[in-house]
Every structure is written in C-alpha cells, then in structure tokens.
N, C-alpha and C positions, 0 to 999 in steps of 0.2 A: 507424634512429634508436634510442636506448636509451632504456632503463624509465627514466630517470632526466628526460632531456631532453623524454620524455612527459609528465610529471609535472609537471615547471618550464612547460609549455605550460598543462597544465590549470588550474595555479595560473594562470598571466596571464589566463587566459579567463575564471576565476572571477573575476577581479579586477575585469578590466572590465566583465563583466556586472554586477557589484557599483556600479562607477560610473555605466555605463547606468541600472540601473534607479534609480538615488537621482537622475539627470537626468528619467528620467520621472514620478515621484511629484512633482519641485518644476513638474514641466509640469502635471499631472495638481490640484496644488492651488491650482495659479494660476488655470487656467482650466475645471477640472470638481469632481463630486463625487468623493474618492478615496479613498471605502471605500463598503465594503458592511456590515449587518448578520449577512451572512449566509457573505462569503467574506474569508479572509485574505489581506491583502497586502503584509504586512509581509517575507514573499519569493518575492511571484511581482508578475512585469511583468505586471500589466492590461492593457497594452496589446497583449498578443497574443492574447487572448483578447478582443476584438470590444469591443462599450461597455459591457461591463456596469456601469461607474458611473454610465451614463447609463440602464437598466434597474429596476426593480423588482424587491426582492430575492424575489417569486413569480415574476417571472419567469426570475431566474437558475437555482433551483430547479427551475424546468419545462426549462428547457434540460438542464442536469444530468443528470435523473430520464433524461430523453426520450433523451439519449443512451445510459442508461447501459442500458433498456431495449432502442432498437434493434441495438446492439452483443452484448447477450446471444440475441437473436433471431435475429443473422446466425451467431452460431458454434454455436448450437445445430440451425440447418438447416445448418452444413456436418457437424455429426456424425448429423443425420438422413438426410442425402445419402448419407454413409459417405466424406468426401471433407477431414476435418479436416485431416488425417495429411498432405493434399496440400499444403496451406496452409502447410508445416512441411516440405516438399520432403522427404516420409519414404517411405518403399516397404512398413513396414510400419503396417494399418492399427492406430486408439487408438480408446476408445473414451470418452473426455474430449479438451474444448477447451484445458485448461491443461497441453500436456505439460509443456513446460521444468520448470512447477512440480513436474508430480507424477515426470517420472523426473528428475530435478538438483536442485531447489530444495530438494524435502525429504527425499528419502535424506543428504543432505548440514547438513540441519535436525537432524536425528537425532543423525546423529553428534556435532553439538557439543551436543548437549543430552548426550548420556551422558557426553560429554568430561567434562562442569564437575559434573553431579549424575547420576550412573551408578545411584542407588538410590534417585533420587524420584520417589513414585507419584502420582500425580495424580485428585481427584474429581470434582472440575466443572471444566469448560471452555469456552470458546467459541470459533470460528473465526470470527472477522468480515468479511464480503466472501469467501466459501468459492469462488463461480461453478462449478465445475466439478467440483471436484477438495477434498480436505479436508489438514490435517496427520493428525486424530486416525484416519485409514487408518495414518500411521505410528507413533502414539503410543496406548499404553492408556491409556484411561482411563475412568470408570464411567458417568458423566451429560454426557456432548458434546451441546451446542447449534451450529447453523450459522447463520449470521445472512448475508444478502445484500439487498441493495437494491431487484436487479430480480426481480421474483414468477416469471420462468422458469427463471430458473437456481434460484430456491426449489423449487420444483415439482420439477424435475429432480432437486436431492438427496433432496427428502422421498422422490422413488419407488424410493428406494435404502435407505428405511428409516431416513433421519436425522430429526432432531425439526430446524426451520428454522425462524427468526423471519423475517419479509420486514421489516425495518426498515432505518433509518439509523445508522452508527455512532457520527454526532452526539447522537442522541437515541435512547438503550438503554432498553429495558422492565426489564432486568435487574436484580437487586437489587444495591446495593451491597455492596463488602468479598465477593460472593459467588464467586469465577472463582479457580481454581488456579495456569491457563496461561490466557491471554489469545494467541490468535496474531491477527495483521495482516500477510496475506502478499499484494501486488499490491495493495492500496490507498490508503495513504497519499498517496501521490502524486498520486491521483484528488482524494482530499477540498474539499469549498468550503472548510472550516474545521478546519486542522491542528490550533490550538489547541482547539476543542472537542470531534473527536476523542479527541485525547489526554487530556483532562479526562474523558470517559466513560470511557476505558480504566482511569484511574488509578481514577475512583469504583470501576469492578466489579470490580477483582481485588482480590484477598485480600492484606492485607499481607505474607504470605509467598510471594503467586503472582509468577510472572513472566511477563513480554512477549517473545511470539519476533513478531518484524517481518522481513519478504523485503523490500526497495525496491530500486528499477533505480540501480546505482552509476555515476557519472560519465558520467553519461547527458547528449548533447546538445541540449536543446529545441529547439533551433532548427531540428530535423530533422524533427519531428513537427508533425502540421496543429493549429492556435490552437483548440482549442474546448474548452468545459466537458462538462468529465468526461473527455476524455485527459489525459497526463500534464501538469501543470503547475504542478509543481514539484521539484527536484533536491535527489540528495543526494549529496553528495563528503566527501573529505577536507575542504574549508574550511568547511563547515558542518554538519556530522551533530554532533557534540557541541551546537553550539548548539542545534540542530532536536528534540533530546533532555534539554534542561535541564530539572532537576529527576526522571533520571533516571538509575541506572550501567549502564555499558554493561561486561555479565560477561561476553561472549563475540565474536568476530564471524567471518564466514568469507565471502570473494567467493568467488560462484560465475562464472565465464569465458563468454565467448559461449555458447550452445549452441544446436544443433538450427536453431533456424531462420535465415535469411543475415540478414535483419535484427537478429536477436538481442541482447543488448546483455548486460555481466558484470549482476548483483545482486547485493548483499551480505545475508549473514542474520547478525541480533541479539539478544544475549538480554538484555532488560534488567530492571530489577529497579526500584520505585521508591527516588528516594536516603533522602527522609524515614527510610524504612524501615531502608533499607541502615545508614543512616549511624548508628540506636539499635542496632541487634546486636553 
C-alpha cells in the first residue's frame, strides 16, 4: 500500500472518529453529566475511559495520580531487576525506563533545535513530566528544574543530582514569564486537562522562551487499554494545529517506529507563543 493511500485511510479514520465522538457527547448530554471540572473533553471520547462523568472530580484525580504512580513503580523494578532493556526486546542492558526517548527522541530533539537557533543559550529551564530520562542531559543550560508527578521517578532523578519538583503540570509553583525552554516530552497525551496544561506552560516561559513537545504521532487509541492516565488523547495531521492554537509551530520532525515492536512513530515540536511571535 502506498504512503499516500496510508494517509487517505488515516484521514477517513479521523473523520469518523470525529463523527463518533460528536454521536457520543449528543448521547452523553441527553442522558448524563458531560464534562468534568477537572478533565477535557472537547477531544477525547469519555466513553472509553470508564464513567467518569458519572465520578467525582477527587475521584478522577485519584485514578489519575494512582495510575500514574503504579506505572512508575513497575518500570522502576524492571530497572531495579536489571531487566528494562528486556521489556524493549534489547540484548544490550539501559540503565533508564525511557529509552526510545533518551537514544531517538532526543538526539533527534537536538538536532532540530540547532537547526532553527544554532546559537541560543539558554538559563532556566524546566522538563515537565521528566520520568526517567531528561532533554537538559542533551542541552546546556545553567538552572534545570525537573518536574514529574509520581514522587518515584522524582526521587530517582533527584539521586542523579537534579533539583525535581514532584508537582502537577496543571498547577506549576513556578514563577511566571520565568522558563527559557519549557520541554513536554511523553505527557501531553496523559494530561486530565490539555487546556490547563497548556495555560501553565504559556504562564511560565519567557516571552522569548520556547516549547519543545515529543507526543506519539497517528497513534491508534483504540489499541491501548481505556483508563486514566494512558494515552487518551491523539495527535495527527487533522488536528495538531488546532490542539496548538494560539501557538507557532517553528520546527517539527517524526521520529519512525523504534526499539520496541509496539512502538509507534512521535513527532517532536518547537513552538513559540503566537502573541509573542506575531509582535517581533
């Protein structure tokens, strides 16, 4: 089959998952509650993820948290094991959970960062959702903060010498206007609340900083188990501009399957706020 005739599928898919789900929100407001405080759904089907409109937005939160913790507890006993690398059908052993990221995602991070700005140095930073593995191993820079959810994989980098906040990327302690690079690499996609995500990211960086983002490209959910805190939600060609509004998008680069047989391409992004962009 050809890249082209691939493409024309992915579109119809999008299409009608697009009509699906605008059939389940008119289902969803006929006969339940259909939103949360707390998670967006303006594009993800509720309904694959269990009741939560039927739920407490504590308890959505607690599902959340509680996944995002036992999921960091199982990869860190497969690298306390010494059996990560297995998990990833590798022969040689790693001594991080997030390979794809750390040998693909960001060697390849790099490079389009010197592509577009080859001579910008950077003072504050932060890695939002870091888990494992960090960019600023790939990037200098003076003041790096790590920020992650679950307090194990915090722990794990602090004993590597990083400064770590255990926080949510909804709700940053950070100061505003204060971030150079803001990266979000492997999380977006997690998030209850993309929109206030993104609202903390824009508060904390610098008008001159920029956003590098990894997210998993044309990725199929319907392949992955329904629950809060996996993926749920996608980003393709038919909606990453929108999913980025009020944002320019100055670089991008898919990275291809890699490493593990599950594995799926991701695309990395540089983006810039427009406000900003659009007064220079």
């Amino acid at each position: 089959m050809s890249n082209r005739s691939k493409s024309n599928i992915r579109r119809l898919k999008n299409r009608i998952q697009d009509i699906t789900n605008n059939i389940s929100r008119l289902y969803s407001r006929t006969f339940r509650r259909t939103s949360t405080s707390v998670i967006d759904n303006f594009d993800i089907d509720l309904s694959r993820v269990g009741n939560v409109t039927e739920i407490s937005d504590s308890e959505i939160l607690d599902q959340y948290e509680n996944w995002t913790k036992e999921i960091a507890q199982r990869n860190l006993k497969f690298l306390e094991d010494g059996i990560a690398h297995e998990q990833y059908l590798m022969d040689e052993k790693i001594d991080v959970w997030h390979i794809c990221t750390q040998k693909f995602t960001y060697p390849a991070l790099r490079r389009l960062v010197d592509d577009i700005m080859p001579n910008r140095t950077f003072v504050n930073g932060v890695d939002l959702g870091c888990g494992t593995v960090t960019f600023f191993n790939h990037l200098n820079i003076e003041n790096p903060i790590l920020v992650d959810l679950s307090p194990d994989y915090c722990s794990f980098m602090a004993n590597q010498g990083w400064k770590v906040l255990n926080e949510n990327i909804e709700n940053l302690s950070l100061e505003s206007d204060s971030q150079d690079v803001v990266v979000c690499s492997d999380i977006l996609e997690h998030v209850m609340s993309f929109d206030s995500a993104m609202k903390e990211v824009g508060r904390i960086l610098a008008p001159d900083g920029i956003l590098l983002v990894n997210v998993p490209w044309e990725q199929d959910l319907a392949e992955l188990p329904a629950v809060l805190g996996s993926h749920i939600r996608e980003f393709n060609e038919h909606n990453v501009e929108k999913k980025f509004t009020g944002w320019d998008i100055l670089a991008r680069g898919i990275i291809p399957q890699t490493v593990k047989p599950n594995g799926i391409p991701t695309i990395n992004l540089i983006l810039a706020r427009s406000d900003v962009s659009s007064s220079n």
